[in-house]
N, CA, C and O atoms as CSV, one atom per row, in Angstrom:
chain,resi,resn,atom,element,x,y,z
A,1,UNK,N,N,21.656,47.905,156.232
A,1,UNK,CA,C,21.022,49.173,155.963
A,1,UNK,C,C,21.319,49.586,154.520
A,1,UNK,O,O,22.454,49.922,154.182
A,2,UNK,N,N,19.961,49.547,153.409
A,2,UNK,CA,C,20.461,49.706,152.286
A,2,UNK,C,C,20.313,51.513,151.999
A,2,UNK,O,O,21.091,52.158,151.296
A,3,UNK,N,N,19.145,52.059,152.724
A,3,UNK,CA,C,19.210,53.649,152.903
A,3,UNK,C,C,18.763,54.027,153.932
A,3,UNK,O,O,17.968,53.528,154.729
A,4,UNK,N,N,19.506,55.289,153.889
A,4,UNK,CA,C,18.699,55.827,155.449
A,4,UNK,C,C,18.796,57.216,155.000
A,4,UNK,O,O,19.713,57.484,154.223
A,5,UNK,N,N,17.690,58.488,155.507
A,5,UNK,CA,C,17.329,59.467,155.613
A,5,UNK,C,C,17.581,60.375,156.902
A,5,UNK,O,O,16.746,60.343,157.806
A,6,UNK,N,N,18.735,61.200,157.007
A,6,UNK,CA,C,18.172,61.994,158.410
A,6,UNK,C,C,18.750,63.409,157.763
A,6,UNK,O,O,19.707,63.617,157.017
A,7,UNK,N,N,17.625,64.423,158.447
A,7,UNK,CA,C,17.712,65.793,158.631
A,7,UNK,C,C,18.901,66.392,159.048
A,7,UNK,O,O,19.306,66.040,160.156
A,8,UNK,N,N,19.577,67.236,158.411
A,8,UNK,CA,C,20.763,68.103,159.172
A,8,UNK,C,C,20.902,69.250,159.564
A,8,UNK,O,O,21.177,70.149,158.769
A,9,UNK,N,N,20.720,69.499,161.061
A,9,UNK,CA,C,20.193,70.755,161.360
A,9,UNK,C,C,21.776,71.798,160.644
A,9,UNK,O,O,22.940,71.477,160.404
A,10,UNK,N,N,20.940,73.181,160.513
A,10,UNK,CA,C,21.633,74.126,160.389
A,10,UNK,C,C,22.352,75.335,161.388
A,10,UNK,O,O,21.642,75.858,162.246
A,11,UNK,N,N,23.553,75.686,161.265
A,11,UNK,CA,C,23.633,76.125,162.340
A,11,UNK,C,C,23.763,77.845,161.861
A,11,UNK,O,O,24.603,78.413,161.165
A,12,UNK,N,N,22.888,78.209,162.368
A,12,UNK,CA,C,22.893,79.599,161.639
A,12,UNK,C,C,23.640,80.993,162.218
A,12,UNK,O,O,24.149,80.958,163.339
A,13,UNK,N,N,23.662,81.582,161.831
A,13,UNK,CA,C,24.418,83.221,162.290
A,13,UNK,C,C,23.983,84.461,161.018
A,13,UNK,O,O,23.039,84.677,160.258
A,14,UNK,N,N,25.383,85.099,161.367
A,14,UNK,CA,C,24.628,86.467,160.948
A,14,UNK,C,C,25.220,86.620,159.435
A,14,UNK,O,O,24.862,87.546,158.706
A,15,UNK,N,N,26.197,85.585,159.016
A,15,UNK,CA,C,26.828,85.238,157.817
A,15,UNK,C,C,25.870,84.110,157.121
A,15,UNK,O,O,25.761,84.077,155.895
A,16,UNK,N,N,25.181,83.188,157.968
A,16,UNK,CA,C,24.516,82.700,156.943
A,16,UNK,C,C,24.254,81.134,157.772
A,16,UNK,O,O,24.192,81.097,159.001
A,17,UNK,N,N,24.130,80.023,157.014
A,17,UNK,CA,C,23.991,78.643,157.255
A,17,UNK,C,C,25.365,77.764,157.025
A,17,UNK,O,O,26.113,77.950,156.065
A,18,UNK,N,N,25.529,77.020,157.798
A,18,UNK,CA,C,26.217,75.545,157.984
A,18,UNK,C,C,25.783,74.554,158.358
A,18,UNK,O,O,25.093,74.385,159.363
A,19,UNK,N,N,26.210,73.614,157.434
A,19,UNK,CA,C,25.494,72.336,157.890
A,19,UNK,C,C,26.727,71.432,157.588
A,19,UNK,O,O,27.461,71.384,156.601
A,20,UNK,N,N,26.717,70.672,158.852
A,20,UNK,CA,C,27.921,69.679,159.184
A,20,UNK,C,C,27.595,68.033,159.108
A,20,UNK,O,O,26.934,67.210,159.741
A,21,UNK,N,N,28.261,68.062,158.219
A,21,UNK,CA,C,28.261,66.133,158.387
A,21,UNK,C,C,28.863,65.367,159.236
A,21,UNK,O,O,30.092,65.398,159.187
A,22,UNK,N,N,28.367,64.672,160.018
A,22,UNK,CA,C,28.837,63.717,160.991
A,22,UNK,C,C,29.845,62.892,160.938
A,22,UNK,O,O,29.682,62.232,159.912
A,23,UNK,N,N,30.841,62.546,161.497
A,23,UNK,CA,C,32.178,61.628,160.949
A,23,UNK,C,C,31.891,60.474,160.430
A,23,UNK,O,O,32.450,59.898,159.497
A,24,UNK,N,N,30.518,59.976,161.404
A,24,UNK,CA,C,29.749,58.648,161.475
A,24,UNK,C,C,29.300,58.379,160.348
A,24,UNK,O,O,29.416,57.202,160.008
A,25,UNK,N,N,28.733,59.202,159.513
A,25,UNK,CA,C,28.018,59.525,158.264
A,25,UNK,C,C,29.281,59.200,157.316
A,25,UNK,O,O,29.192,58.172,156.643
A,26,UNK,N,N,30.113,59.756,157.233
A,26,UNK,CA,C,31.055,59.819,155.781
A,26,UNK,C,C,31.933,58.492,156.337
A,26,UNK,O,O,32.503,58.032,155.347
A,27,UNK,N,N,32.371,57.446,157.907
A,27,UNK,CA,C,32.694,56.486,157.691
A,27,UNK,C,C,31.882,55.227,156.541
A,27,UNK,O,O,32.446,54.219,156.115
A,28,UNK,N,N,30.437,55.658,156.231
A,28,UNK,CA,C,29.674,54.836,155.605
A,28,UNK,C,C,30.299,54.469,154.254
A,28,UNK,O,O,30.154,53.443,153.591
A,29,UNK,N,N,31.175,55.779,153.967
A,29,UNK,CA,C,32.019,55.828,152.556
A,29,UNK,C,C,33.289,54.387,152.380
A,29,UNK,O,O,33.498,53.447,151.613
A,30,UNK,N,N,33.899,55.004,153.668
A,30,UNK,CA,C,35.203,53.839,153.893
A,30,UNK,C,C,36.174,55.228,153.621
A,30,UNK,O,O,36.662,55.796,154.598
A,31,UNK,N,N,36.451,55.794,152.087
A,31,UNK,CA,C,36.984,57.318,151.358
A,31,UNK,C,C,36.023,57.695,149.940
A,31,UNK,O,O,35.483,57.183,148.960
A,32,UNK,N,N,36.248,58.925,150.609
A,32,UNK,CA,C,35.268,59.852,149.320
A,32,UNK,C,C,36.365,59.723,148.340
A,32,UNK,O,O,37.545,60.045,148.476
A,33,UNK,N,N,35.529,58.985,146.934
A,33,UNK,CA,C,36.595,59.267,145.843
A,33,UNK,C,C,35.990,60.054,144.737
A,33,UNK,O,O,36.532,60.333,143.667
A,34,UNK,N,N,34.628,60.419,145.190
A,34,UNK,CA,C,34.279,61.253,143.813
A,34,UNK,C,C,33.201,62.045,144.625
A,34,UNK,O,O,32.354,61.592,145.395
A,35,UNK,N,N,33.442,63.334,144.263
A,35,UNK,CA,C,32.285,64.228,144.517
A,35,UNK,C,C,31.627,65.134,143.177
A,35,UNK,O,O,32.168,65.503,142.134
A,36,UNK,N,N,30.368,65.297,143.637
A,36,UNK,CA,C,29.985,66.178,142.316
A,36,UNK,C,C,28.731,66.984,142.813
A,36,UNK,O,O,28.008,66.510,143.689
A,37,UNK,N,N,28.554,67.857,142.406
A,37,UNK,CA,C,27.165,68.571,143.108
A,37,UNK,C,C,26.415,69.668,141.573
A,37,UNK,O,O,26.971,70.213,140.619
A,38,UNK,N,N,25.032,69.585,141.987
A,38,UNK,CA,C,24.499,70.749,140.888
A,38,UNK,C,C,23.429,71.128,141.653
A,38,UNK,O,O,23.325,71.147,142.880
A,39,UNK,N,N,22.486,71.489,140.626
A,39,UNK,CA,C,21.080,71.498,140.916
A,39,UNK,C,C,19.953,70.786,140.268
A,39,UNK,O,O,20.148,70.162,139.225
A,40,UNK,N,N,18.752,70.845,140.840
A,40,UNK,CA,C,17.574,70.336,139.917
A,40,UNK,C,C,16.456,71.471,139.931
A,40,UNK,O,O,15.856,71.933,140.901
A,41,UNK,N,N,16.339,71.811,138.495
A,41,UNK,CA,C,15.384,72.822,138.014
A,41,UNK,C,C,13.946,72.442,138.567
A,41,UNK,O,O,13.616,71.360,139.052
A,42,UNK,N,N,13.275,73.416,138.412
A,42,UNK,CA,C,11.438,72.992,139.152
A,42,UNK,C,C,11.031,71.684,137.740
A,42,UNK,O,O,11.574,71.467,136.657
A,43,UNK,N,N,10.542,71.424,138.029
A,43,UNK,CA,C,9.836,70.445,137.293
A,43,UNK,C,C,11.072,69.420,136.524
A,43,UNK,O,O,10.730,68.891,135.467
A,44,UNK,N,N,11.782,69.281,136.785
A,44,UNK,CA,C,12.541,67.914,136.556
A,44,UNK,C,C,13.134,67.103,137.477
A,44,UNK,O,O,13.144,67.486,138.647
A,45,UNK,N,N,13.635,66.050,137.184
A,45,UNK,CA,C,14.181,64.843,137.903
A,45,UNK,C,C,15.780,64.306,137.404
A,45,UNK,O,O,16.285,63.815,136.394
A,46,UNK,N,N,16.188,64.700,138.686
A,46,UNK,CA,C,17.894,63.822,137.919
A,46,UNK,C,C,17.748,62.271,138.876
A,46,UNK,O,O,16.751,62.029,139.556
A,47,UNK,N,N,19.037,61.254,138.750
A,47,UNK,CA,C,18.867,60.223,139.180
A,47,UNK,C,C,18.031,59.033,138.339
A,47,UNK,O,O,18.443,58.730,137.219
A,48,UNK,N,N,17.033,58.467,138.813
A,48,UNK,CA,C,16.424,57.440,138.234
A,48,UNK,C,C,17.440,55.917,137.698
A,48,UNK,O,O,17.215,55.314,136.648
A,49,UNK,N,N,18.490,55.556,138.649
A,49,UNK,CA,C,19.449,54.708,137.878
A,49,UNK,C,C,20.096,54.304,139.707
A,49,UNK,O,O,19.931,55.130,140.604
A,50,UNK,N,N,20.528,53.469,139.863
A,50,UNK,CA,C,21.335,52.685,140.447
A,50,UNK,C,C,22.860,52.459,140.236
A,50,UNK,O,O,23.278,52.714,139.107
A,51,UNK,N,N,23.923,51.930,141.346
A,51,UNK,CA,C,25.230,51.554,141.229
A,51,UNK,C,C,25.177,50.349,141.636
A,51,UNK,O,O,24.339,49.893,142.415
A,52,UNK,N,N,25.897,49.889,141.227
A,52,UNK,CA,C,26.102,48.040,141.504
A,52,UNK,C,C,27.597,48.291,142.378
A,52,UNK,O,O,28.047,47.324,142.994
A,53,UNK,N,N,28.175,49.310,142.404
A,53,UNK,CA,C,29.566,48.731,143.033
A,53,UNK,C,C,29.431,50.215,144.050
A,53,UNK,O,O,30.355,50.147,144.861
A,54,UNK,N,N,28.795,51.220,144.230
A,54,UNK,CA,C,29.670,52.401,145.199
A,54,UNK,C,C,28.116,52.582,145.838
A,54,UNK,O,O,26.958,52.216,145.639
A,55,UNK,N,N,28.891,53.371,146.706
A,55,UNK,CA,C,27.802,53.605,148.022
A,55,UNK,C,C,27.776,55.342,147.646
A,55,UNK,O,O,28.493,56.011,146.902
A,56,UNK,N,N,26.681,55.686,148.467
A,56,UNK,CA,C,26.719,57.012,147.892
A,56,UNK,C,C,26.413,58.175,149.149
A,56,UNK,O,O,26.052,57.492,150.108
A,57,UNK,N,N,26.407,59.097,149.403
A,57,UNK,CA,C,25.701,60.426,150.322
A,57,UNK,C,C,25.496,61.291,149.412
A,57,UNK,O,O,26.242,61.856,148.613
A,58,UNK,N,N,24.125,61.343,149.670
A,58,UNK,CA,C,23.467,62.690,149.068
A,58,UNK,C,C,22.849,63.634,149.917
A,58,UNK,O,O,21.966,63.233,150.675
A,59,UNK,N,N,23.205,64.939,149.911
A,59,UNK,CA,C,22.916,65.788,150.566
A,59,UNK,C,C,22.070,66.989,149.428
A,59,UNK,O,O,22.312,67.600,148.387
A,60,UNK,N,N,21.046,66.834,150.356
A,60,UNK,CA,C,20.036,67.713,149.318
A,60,UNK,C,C,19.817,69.117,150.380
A,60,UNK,O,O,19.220,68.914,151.438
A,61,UNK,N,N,20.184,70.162,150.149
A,61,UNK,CA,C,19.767,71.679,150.668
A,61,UNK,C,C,18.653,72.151,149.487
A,61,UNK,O,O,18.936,72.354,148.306
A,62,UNK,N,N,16.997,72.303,150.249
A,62,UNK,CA,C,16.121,72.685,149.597
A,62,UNK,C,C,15.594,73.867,150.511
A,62,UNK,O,O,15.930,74.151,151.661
A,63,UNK,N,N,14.781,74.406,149.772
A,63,UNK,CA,C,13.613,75.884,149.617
A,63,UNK,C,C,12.307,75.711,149.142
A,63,UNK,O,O,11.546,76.675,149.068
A,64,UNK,N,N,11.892,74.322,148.738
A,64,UNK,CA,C,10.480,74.183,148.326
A,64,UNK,C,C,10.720,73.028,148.268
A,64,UNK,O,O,11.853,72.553,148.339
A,65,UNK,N,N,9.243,72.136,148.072
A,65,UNK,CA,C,9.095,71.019,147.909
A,65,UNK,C,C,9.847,70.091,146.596
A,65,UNK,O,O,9.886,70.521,145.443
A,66,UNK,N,N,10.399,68.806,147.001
A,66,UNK,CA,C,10.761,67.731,146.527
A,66,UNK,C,C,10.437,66.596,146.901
A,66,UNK,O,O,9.986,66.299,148.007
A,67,UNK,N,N,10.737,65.587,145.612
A,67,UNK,CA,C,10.395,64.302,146.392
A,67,UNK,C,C,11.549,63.233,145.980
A,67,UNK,O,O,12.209,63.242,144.941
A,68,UNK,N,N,11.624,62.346,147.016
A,68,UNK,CA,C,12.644,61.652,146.891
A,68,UNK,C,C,12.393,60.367,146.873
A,68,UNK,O,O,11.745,59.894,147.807
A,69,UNK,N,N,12.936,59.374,145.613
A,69,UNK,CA,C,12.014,57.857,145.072
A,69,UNK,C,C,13.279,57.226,145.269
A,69,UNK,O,O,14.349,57.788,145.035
A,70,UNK,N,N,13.118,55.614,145.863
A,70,UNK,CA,C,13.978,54.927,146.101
A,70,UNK,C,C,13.415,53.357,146.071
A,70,UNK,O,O,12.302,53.343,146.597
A,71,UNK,N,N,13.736,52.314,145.722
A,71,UNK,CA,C,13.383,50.809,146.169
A,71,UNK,C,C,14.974,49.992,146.866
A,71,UNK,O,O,16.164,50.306,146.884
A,72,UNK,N,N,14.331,49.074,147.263
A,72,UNK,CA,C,15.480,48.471,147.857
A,72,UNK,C,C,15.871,47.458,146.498
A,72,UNK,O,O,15.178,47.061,145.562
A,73,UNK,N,N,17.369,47.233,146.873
A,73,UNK,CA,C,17.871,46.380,146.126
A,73,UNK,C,C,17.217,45.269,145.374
A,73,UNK,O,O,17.128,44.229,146.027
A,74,UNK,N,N,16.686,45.231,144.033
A,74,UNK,CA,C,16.400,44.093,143.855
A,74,UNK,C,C,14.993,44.045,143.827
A,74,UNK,O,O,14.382,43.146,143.249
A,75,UNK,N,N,14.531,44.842,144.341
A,75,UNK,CA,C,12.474,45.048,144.242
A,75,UNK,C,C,12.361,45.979,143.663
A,75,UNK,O,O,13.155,46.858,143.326
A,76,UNK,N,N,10.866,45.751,143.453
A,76,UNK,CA,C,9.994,46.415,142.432
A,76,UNK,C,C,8.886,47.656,143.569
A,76,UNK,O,O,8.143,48.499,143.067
A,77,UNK,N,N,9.005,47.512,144.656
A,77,UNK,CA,C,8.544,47.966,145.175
A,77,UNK,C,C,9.171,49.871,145.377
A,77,UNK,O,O,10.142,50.096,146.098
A,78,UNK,N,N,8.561,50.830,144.759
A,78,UNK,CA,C,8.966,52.101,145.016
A,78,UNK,C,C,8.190,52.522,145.977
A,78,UNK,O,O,7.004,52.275,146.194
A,79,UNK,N,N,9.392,53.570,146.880
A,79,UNK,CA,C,8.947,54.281,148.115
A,79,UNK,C,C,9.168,55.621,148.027
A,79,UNK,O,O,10.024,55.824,147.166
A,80,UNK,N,N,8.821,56.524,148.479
A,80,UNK,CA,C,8.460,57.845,148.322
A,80,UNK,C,C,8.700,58.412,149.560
A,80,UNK,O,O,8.505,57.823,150.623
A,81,UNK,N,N,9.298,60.023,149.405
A,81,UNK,CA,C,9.328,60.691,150.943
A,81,UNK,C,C,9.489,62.300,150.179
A,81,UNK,O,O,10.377,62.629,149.393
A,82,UNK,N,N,8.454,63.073,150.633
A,82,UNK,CA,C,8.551,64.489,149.727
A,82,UNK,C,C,8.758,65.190,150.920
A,82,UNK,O,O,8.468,64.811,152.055
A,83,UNK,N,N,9.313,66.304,150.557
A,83,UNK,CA,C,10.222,67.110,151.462
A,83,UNK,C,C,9.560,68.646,151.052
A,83,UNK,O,O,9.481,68.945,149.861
A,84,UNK,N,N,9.070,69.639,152.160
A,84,UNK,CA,C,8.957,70.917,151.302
A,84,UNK,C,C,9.472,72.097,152.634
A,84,UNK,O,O,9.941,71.711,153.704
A,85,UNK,N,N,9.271,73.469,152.290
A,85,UNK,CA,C,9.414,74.541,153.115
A,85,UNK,C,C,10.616,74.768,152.985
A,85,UNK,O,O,11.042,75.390,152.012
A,86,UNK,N,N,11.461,74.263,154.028
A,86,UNK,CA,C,13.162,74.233,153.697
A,86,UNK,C,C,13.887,73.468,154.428
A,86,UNK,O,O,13.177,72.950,155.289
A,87,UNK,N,N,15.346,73.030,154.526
A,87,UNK,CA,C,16.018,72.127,154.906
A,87,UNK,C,C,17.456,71.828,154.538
A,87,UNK,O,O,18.210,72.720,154.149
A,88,UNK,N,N,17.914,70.283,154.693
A,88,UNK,CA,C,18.717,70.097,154.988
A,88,UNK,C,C,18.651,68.601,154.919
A,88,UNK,O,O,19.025,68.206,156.023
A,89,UNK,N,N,18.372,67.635,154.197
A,89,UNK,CA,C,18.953,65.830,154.605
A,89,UNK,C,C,19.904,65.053,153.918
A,89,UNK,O,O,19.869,64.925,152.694
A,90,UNK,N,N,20.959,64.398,154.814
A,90,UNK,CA,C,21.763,63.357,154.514
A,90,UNK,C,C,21.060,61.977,154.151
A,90,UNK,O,O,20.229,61.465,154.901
A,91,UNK,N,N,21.489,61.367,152.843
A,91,UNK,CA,C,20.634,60.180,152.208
A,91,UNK,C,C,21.724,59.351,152.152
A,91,UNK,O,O,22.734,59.790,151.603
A,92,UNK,N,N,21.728,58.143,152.648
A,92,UNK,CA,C,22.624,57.460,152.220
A,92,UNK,C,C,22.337,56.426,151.486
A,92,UNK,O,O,21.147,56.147,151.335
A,93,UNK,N,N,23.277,55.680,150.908
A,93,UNK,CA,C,22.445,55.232,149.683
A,93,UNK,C,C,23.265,53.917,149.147
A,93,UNK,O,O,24.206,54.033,148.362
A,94,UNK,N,N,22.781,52.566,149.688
A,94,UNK,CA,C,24.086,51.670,149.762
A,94,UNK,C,C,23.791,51.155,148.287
A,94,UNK,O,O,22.766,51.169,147.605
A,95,UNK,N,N,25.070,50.702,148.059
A,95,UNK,CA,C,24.940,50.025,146.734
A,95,UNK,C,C,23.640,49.088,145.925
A,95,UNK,O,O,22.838,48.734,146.789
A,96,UNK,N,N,23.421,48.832,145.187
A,96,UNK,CA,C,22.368,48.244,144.330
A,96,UNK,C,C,20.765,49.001,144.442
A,96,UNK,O,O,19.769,48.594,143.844
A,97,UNK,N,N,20.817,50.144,145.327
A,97,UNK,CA,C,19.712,51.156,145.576
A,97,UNK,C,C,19.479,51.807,144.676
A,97,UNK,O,O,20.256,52.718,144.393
A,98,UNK,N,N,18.099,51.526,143.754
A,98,UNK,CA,C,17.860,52.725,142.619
A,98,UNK,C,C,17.094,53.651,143.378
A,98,UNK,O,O,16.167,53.360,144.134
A,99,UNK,N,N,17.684,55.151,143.048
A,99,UNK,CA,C,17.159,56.377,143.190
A,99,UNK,C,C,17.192,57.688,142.660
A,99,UNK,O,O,17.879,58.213,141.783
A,100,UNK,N,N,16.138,58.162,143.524
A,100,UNK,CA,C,15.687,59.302,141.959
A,100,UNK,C,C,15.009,60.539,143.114
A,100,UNK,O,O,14.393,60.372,144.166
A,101,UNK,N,N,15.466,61.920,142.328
A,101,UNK,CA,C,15.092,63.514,143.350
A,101,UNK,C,C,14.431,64.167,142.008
A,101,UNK,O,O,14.965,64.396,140.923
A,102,UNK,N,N,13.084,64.391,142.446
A,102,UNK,CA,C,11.822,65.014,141.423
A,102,UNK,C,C,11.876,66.239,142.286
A,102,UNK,O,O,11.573,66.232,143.479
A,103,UNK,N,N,12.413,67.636,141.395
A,103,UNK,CA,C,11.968,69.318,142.352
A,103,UNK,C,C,10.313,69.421,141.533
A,103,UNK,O,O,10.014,69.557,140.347
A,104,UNK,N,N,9.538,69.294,142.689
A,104,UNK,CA,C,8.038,69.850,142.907
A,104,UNK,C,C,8.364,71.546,143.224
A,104,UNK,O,O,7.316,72.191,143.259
A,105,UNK,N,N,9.125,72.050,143.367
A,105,UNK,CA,C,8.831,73.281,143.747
A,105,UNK,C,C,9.230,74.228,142.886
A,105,UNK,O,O,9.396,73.726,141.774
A,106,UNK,N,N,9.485,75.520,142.913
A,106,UNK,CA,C,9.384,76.940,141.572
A,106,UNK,C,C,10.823,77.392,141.475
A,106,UNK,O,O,11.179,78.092,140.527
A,107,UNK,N,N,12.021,76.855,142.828
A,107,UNK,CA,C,13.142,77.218,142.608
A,107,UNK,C,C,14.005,75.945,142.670
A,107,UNK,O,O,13.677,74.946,143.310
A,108,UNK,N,N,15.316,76.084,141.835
A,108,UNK,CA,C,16.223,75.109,141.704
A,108,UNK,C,C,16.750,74.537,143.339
A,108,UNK,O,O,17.001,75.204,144.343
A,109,UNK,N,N,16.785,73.301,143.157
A,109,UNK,CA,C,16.918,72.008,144.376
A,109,UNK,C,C,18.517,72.405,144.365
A,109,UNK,O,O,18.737,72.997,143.308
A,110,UNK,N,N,19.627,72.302,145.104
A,110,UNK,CA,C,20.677,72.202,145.486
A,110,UNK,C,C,21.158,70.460,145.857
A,110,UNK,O,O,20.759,69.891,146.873
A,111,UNK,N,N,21.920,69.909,144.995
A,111,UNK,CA,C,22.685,68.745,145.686
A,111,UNK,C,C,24.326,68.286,145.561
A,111,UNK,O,O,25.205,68.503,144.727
A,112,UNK,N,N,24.274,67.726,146.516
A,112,UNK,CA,C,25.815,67.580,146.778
A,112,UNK,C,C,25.847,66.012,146.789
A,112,UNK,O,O,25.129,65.389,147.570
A,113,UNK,N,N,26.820,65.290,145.777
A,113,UNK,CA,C,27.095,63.628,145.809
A,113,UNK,C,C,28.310,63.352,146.431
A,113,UNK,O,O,29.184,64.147,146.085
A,114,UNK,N,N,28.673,62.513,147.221
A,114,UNK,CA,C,29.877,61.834,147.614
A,114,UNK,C,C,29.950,60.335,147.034
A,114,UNK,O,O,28.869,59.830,146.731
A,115,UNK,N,N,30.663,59.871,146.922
A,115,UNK,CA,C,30.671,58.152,146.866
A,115,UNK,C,C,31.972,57.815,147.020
A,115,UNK,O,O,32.974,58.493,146.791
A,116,UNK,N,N,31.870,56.700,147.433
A,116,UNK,CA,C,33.337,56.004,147.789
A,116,UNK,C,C,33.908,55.558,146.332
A,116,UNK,O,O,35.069,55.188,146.502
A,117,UNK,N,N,33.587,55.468,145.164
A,117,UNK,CA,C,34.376,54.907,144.250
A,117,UNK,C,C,34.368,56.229,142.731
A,117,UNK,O,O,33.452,56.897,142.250
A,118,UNK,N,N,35.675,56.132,142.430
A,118,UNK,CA,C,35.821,57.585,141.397
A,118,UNK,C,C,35.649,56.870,139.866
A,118,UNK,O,O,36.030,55.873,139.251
A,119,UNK,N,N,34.657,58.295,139.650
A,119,UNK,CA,C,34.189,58.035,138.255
A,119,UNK,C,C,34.685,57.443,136.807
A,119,UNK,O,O,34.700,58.190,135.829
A,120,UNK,N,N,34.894,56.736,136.756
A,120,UNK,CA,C,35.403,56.190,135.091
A,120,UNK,C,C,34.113,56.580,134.106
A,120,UNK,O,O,32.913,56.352,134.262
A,121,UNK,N,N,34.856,57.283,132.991
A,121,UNK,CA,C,33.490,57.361,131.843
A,121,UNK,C,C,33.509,56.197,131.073
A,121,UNK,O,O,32.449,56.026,130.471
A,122,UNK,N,N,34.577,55.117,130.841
A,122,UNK,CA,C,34.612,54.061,130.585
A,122,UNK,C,C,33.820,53.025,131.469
A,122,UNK,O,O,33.397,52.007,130.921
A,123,UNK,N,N,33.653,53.188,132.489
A,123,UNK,CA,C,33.161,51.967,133.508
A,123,UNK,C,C,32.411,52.993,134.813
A,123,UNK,O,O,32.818,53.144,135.965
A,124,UNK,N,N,31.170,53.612,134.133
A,124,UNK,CA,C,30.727,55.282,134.701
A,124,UNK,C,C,29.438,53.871,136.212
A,124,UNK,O,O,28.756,54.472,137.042
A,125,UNK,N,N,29.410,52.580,136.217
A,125,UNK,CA,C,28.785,52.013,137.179
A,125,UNK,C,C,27.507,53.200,137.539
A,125,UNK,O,O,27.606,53.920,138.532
A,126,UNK,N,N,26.650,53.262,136.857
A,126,UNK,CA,C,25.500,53.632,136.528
A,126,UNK,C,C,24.519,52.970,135.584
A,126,UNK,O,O,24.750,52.863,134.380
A,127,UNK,N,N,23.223,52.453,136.271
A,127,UNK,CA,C,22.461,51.485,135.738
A,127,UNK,C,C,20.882,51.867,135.750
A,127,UNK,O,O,20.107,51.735,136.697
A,128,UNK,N,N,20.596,52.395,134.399
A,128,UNK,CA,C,19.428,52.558,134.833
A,128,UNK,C,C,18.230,52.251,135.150
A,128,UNK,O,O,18.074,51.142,134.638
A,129,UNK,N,N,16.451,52.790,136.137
A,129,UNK,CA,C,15.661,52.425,136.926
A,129,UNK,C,C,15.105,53.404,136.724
A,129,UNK,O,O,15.670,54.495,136.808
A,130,UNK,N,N,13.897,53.265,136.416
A,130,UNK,CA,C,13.034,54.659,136.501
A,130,UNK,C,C,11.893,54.390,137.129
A,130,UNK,O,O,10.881,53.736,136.878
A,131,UNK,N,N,12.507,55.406,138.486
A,131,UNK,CA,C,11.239,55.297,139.715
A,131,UNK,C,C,10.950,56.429,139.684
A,131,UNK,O,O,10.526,56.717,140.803
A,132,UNK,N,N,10.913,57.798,138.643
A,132,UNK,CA,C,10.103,58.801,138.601
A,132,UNK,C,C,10.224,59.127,137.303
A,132,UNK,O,O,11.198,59.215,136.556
A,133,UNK,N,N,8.592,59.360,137.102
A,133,UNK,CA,C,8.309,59.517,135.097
A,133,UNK,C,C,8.730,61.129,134.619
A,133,UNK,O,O,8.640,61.467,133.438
């Protein structure tokens, strides 16, 4: 399984939203050694680049449409899955997977990165792929 996509329901109240990651989900890691999270403004794209050595979870919390570009290891073949209204999905994202999150919509995208291997700016294992222009 080089990616997989699933929805994470929210569990709501009168304080607000939670959304829980599955144990099953973050064993995919082995250990989280680097986390990092921002946003993506309407009309741009972060990503577009690949890891050769770490696996990744991306958790995207949106409010409008996005789209999310990925090929499998090693092909030329790009695949597409746009997301709009609002939500919640866990992406996982095994090594040699180039991918890329384009916000189509008017307010900033929310994301959260995990990966099993911690960042060196010397040896930052980021390679780039541009599967969105």
């Amino acid at each position: 399984m080089e990616l997989t996509i699933t929805e994470v329901a929210a569990h709501n109240d009168l304080r607000g939203e939670i959304y829980a990651i599955a144990a099953s989900e973050l064993a995919f890691l082995g250990q989280a050694r680097n986390i990092h999270f921002g946003t993506v403004t309407p009309g741009s794209v972060r990503g577009n680049h690949f890891h050769k050595r770490a696996r990744e979870l991306l958790i995207v919390r949106f409010r409008d449409a996005w789209r999310f570009a990925w090929a499998a290891a090693g092909s030329t073949l790009v695949q597409t899955r746009e997301f709009g209204v609002q939500g919640c999905v866990l992406i996982r994202i095994g090594a040699g997977v180039p991918h890329a999150v384009e916000n189509l919509g008017a307010i900033d995208l929310s994301l959260l990165s995990v990966s099993n291997l911690a960042y060196r700016k010397d040896d930052p294992d980021l390679f780039p792929r541009l599967l969105i222009k």
